[in-house]
C-alpha positions in Angstrom: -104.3 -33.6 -28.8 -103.7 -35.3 -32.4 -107.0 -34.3 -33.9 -106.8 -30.8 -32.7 -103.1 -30.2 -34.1 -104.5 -31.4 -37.3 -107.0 -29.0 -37.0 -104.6 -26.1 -36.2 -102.2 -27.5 -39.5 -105.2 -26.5 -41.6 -106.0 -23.9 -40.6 -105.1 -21.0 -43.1 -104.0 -18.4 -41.0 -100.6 -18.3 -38.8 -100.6 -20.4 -35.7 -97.7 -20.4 -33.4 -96.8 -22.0 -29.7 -94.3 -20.6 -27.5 -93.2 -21.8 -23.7 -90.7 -19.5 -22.3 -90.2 -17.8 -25.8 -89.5 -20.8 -27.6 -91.7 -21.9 -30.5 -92.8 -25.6 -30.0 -95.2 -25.8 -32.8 -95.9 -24.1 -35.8 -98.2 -24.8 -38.6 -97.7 -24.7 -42.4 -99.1 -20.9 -42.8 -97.1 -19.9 -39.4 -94.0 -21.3 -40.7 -94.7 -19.6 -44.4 -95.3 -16.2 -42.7 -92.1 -16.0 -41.2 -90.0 -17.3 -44.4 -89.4 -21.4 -43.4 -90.7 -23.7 -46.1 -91.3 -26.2 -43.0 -92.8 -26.1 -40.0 -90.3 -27.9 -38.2 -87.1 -26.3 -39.0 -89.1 -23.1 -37.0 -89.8 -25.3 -34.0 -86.8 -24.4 -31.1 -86.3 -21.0 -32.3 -86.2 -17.9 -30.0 -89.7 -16.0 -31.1 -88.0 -12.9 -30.1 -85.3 -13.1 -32.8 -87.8 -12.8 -35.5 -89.3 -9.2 -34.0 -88.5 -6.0 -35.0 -86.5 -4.3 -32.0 -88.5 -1.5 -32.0 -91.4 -3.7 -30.6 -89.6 -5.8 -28.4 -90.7 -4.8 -25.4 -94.5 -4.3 -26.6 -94.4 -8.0 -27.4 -93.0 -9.0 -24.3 -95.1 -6.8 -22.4 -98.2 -8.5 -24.2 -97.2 -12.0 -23.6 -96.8 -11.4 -20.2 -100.2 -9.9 -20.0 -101.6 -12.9 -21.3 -99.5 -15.6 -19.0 -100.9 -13.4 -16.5 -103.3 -15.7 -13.9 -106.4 -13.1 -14.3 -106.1 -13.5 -18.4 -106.3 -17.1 -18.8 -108.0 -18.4 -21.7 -108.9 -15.2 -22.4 -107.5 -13.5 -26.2 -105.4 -10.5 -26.4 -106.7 -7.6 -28.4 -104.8 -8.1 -31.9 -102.1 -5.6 -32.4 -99.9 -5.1 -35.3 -96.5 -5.6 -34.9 -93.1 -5.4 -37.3 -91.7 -8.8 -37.8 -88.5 -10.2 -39.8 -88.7 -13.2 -41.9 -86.0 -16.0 -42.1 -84.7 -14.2 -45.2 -84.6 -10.5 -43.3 -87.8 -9.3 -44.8 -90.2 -7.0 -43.2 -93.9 -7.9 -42.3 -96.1 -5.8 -40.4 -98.2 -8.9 -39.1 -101.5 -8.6 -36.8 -101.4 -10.8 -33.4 -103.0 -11.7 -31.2 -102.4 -14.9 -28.1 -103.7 -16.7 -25.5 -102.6 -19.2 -22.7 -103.2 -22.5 -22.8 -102.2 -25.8 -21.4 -99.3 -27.5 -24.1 -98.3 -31.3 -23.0 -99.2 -29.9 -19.2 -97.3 -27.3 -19.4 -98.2 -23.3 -19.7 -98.1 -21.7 -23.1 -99.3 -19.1 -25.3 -101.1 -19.3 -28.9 -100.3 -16.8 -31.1 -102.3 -16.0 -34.7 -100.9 -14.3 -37.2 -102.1 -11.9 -40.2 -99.8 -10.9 -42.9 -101.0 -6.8 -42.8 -97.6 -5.8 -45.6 -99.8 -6.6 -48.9 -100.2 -3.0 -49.5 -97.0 -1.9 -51.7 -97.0 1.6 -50.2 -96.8 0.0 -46.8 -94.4 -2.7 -47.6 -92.4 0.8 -49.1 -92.9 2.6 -46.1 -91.8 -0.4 -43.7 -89.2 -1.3 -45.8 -87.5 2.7 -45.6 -88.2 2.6 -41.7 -86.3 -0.5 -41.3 -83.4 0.4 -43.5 -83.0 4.1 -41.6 -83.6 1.9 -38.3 -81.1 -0.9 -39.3 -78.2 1.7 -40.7 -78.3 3.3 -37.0 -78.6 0.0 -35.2 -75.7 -1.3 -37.0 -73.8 1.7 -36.6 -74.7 2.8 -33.0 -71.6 2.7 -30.5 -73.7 1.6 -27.7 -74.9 -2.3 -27.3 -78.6 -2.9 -26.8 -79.0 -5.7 -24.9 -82.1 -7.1 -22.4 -81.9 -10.1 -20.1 -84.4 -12.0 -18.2 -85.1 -12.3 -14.3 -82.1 -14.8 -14.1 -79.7 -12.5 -15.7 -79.9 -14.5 -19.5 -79.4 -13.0 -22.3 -82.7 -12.6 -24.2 -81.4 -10.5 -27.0 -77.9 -8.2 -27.8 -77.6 -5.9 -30.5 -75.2 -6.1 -33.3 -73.0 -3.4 -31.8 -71.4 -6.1 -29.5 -69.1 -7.3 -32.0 -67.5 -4.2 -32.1 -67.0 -3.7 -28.5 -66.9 -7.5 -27.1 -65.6 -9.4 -30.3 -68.5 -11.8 -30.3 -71.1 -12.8 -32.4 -75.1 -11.5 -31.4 -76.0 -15.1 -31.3 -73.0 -16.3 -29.4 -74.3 -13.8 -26.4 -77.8 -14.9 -26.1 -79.0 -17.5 -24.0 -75.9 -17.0 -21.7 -75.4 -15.0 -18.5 -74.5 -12.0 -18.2 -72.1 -12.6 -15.6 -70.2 -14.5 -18.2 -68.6 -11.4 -19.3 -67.7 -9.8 -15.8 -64.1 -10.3 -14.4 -65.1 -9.5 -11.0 -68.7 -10.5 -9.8 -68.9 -7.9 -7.7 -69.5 -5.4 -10.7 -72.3 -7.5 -11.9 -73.7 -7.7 -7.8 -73.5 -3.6 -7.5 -75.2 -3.0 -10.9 -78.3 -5.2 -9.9 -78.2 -4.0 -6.3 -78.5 -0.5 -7.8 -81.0 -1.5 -10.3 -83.2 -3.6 -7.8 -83.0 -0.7 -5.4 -84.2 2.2 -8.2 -85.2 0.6 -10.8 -82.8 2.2 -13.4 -79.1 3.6 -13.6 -77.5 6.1 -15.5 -73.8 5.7 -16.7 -73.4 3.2 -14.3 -69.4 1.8 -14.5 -68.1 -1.4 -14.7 -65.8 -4.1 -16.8 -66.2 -7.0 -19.1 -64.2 -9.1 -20.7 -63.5 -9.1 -24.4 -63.4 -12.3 -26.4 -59.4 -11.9 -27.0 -59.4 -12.1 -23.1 -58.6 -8.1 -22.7 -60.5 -6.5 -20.3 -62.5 -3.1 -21.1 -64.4 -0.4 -18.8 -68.0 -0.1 -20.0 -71.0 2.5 -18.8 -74.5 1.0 -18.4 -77.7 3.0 -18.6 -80.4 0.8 -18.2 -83.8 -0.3 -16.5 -86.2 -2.8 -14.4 -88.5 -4.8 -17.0 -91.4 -5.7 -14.7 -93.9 -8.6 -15.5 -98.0 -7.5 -15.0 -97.9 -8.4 -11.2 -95.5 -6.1 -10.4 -92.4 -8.7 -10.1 -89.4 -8.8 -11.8 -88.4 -9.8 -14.9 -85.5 -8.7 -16.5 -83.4 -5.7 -17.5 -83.2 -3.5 -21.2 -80.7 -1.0 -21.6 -77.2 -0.2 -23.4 -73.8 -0.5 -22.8 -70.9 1.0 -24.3 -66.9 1.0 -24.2 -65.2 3.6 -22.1 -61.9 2.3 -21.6 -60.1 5.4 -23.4 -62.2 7.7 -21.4 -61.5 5.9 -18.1 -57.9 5.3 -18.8 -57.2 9.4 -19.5 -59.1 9.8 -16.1 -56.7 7.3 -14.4 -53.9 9.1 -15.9 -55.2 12.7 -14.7 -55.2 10.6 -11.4 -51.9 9.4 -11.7 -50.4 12.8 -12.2 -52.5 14.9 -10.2 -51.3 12.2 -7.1 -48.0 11.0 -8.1 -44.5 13.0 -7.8 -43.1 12.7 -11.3 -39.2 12.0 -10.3 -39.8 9.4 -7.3 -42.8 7.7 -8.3 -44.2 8.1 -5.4 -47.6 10.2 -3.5 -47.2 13.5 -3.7 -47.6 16.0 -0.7 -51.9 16.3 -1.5 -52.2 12.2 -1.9 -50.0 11.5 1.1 -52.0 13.7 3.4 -55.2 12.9 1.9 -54.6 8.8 2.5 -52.6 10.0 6.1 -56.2 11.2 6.8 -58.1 8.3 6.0 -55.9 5.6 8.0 -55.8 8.1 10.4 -59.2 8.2 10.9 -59.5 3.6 10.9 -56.7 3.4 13.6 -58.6 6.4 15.3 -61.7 4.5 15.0 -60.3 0.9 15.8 -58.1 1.8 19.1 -54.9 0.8 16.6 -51.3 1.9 16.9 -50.3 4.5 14.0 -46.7 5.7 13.3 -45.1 8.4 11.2 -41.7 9.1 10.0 -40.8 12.5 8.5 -37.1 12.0 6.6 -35.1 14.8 4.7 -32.1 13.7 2.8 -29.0 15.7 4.4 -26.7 18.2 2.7 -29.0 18.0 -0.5 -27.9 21.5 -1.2 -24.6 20.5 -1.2 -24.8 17.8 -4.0 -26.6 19.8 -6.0 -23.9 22.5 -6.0 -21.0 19.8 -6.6 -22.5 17.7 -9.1 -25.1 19.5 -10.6 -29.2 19.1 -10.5 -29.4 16.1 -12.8 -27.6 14.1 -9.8 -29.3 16.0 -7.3 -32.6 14.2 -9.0 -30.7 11.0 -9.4 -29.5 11.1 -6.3 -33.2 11.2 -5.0 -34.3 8.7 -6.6 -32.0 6.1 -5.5 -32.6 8.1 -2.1 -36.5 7.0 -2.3 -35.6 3.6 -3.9 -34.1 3.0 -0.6 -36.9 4.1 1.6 -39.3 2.0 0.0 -37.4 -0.9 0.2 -37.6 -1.4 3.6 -41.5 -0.8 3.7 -44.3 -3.3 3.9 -47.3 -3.0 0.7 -49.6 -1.7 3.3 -46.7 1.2 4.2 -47.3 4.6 2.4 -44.7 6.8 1.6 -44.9 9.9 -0.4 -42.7 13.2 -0.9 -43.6 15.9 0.9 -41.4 18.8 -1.4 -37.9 19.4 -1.9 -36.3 16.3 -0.2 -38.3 15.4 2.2 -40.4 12.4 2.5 -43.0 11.2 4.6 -43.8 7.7 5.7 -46.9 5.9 7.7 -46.7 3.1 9.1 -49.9 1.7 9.6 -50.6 -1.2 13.0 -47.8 0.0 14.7 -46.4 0.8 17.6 -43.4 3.0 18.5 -40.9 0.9 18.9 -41.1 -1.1 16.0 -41.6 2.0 14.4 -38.0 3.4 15.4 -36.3 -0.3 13.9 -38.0 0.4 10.7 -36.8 3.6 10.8 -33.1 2.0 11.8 -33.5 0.1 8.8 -34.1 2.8 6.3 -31.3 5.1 7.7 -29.1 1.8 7.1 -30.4 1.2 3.6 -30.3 4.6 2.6 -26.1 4.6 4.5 -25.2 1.7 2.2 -26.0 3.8 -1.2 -22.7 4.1 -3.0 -23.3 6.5 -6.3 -21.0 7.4 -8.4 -22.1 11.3 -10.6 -20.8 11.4 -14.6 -17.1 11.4 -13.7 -16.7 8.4 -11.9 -16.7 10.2 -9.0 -18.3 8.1 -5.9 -20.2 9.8 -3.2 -22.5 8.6 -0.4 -25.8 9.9 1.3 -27.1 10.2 4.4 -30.5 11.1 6.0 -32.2 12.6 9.1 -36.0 11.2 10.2 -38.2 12.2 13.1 -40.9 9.9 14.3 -44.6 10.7 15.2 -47.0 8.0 17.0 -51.2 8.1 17.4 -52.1 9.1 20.8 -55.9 9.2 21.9 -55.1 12.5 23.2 -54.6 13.7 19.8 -57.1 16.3 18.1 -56.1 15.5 14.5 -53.7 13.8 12.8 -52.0 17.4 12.5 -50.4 16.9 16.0 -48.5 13.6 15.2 -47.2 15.1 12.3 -45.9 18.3 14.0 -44.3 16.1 16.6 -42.6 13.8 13.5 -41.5 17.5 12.2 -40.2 18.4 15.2 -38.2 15.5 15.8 -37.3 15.7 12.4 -35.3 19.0 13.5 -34.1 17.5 16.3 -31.9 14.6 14.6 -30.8 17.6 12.6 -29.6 19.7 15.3 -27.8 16.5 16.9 -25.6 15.9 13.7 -27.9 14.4 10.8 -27.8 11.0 9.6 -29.7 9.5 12.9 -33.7 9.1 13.9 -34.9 11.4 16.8 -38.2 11.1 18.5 -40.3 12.7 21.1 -42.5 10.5 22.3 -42.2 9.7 26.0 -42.0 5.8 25.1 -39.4 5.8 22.3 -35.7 5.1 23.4 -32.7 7.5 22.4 -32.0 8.4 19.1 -29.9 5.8 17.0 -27.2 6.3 14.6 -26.0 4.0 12.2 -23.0 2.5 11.4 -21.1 2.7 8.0 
């Protein structure tokens, strides 16, 4: 091994050695050609950083081609190729590799002519790169490829702009590194192992300030010669404005404005969906329809700005009394609806008991000084497996609804065979 180093030292053209991308040796003319003035300050560098993006993937194509089992000791047809020198200049440089066995491990020669010695090419190259490197550095999206493992082979300079972070601060780390919630990182490779691309694909990193962001990810497979995988190229980009407008259209297209709470379409939309688990899974289901009484009334005494206070403290009081898992929303007007999922009718009617007290022991008081008090009526509603759709428990929760009305307000009526008389509170 000594006397053939020395014999690849002399020789005049470029000689590199890579193992996994690294370069473990380089000799005098190797080192020259990519702008080190010693052989060994190149040794431990990334090869990949020194080639021109553009012919990233060529090169790693090639060298992959060349690993392959069937190609061993057999040369690569030369190819030219754009390379950067330690000083950022532009070579177009002819290569061309082998494997070969380096301290017992696998590696890959590479040779090396310097093909930029005409000045109209060096012009040429030199104009391509600048018009490549003004839209690289410009570009809003983040070019980035990984390896099988999900390392960080290379990142565009773009990342600063929408991580915070340095190019060479991201590679040779995971890509996981940057995802607050592993399962974004599991569904993007699940979707790329399964088609081998995505498009606009969502998900979240985290910024090096620690603030969380909503990116998009088009991107694809990288696939070695044998048909396994090896990594994925693509880009990324920062959609956090885009996705937060979206959330707000959500927000207001689901939300009633004065309570806070679902509106009538979001209410019946997620009614639908438990409907259909407890449906499913044999589990109790109860509903409560309320309507806050004599709201007519308050609006004509104290006017429609305590009407709408008046509401709110009215809905402040219903969900107090409700687990997180609860879902309440407002119906129209003053009426509200409730769900209560996993459960049954009679603890149904105590929650029920509890919100009519809650809602009893409101004491507000309009511009004046004036103090007034609020009461409510609520029908209850229960799953039976002799339902057709959720439509009939809520008719039943309306109808009971008009029940406690017709029997003097401020009480909770129901009509299921099970539930026990209608209760009235105190206060």
């Amino acid at each position: 091994m000594p006397h053939d180093i020395d014999l690849l030292q002399a020789l005049p053209a470029a000689v590199l050695v890579t193992q996994n991308g690294v370069v473990r040796f380089a000799n005098a003319a190797g080192a020259q050609l990519l702008g080190f003035t010693e052989p060994d300050s190149l040794r431990g560098q990334m090869l990949a950083h020194f080639v021109h993006p553009l012919d990233q993937r060529r090169s790693h194509r090639r060298v992959q081609e060349v690993a392959g089992a069937e190609q061993a000791g057999r040369p690569n047809k030369a190819s030219e190729f754009r390379v950067r020198t330690l000083q950022g200049h532009l070579r177009m440089v002819l290569v061309s590799s082998v494997a070969i066995d380096w301290h017992g491990g696998p590696a890959v020669l590479m040779t090396g002519m310097d093909m930029t010695h005409q000045s109209e090419i060096e012009a040429e190259l030199r104009e391509s790169e600048q018009n490549f490197r003004r839209l690289f550095e410009t570009m809003q999206d983040v070019y980035y490829r990984t390896n099988a493992q999900g390392v960080v082979q290379q990142v565009g300079p773009g990342v600063r702009r929408v991580l915070g972070y340095e190019p060479h601060e991201i590679e040779g780390r995971t890509a996981e590194s940057y995802y607050p919630h592993s399962s974004d990182r599991d569904a993007f490779k699940a979707a790329i192992l399964a088609h081998g691309e995505v498009s606009d694909f969502p998900g979240q990193m985290v910024r090096r300030d620690g603030q969380v962001i909503d990116i998009s990810i088009s991107s694809h497979a990288l696939y070695d010669p044998a048909g396994n995988f090896a990594g994925v190229e693509g880009i990324y980009r920062d959609v956090t404005q885009r996705k937060n407008l979206e959330r707000e259209l959500q927000r207001l297209a689901t939300t009633d404005m004065l309570t806070g709470m679902a509106n009538r379409r979001a209410f019946l939309e997620c009614a639908e969906s438990v409907y259909a688990h407890s449906l499913g899974n044999g589990e109790p289901l109860t509903l409560l329809m309320l309507d806050l009484d004599h709201f007519k009334s308050i609006n004509d005494r104290f006017g429609h700005l305590e009407g709408d206070r008046a509401l709110v403290e009215f809905a402040q009081a219903v969900k107090s009394q409700l687990r997180a898992s609860d879902v309440v929303g407002r119906l129209g007007g003053e009426e509200f609806g409730v769900l209560l999922p996993l459960t049954a009718i009679e603890e149904g009617l105590e929650v029920a008991a509890r919100i009519l007290a809650s809602i009893c022991a409101l004491r507000l008081t309009d511009d004046t000084g004036q103090a007034y008090g609020i009461t409510a009526s609520m029908g209850l509603g229960a799953f039976r497996h002799t339902d057709r759709s959720l439509r009939d428990a809520l008719d039943r929760a309306d109808q009971a609804l008009y029940l406690a009305k017709h029997r003097g307000r401020n009480q909770v009526a129901s009509l299921e065979p099970t539930g026990p008389q209608p209760q009235t509170p105190t206060g």
